[in-house]
Kinemage of the C-alpha trace (Angstrom):
@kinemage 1
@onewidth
@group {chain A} dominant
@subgroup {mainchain}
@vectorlist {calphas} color= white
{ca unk a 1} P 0.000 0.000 0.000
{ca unk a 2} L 2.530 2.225 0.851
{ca unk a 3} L 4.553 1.722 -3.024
{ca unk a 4} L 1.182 2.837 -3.987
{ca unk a 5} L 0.566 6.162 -2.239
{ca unk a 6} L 3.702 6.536 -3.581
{ca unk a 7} L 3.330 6.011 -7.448
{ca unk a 8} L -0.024 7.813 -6.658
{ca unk a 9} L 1.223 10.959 -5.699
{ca unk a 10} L 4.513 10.696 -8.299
{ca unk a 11} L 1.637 11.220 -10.691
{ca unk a 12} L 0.084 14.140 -9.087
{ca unk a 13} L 3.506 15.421 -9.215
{ca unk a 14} L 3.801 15.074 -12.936
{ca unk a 15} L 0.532 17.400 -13.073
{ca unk a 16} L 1.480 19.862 -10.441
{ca unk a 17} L -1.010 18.928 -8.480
{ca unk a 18} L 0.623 18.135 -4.742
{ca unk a 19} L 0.516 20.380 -1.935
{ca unk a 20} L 3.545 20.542 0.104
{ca unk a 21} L 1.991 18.641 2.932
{ca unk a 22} L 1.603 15.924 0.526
{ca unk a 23} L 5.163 15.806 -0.470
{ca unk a 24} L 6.526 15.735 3.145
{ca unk a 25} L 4.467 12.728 3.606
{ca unk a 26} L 5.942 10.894 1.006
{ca unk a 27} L 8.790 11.597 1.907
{ca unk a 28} L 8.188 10.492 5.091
{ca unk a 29} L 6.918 7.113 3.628
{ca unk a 30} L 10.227 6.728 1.315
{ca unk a 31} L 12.321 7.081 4.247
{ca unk a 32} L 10.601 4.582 6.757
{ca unk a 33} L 8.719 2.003 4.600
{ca unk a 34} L 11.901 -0.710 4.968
{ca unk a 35} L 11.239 -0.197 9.020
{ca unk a 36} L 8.807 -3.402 8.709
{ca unk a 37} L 11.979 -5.478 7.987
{ca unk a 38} L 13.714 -4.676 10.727
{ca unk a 39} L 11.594 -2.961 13.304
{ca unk a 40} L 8.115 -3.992 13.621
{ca unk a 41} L 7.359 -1.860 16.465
{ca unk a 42} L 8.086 1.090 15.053
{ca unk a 43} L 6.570 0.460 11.265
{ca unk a 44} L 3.517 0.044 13.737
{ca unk a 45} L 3.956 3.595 15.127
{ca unk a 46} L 4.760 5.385 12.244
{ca unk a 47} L 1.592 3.634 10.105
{ca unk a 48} L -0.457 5.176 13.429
{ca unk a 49} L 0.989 8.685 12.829
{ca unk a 50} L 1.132 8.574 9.126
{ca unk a 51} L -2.576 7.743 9.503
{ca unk a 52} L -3.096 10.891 12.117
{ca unk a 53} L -1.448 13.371 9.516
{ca unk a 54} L -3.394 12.000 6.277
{ca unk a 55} L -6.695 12.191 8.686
{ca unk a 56} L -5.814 16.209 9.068
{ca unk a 57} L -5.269 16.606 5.938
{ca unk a 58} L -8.266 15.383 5.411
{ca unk a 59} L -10.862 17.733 7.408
């Protein structure tokens, strides 16, 4: 899922379309998606908060 928000919002790129608040988060997914290989834990916790910051983004 998370290769997919990716590619997703690589394509909104490519259309100018992405806010800035958009880009941190992929960044943000880029940087910690490998976590799940070596630290379950903290995958866990950073799905949670990832989740938190695309509900604001949201309202």
């Amino acid at each position: 899922m998370l290769d997919a928000a990716i590619k997703t919002i690589e394509i909104m790129e490519k259309y100018g379309k992405v806010p800035p608040e958009i880009l941190e988060i992929k960044r943000e997914i880029e940087n910690k998606k490998n976590l799940v290989m070596y630290d379950e834990e903290e995958f866990m916790a950073f799905l949670d908060e990832l989740s938190r910051k695309i509900a604001k983004l949201i309202k």
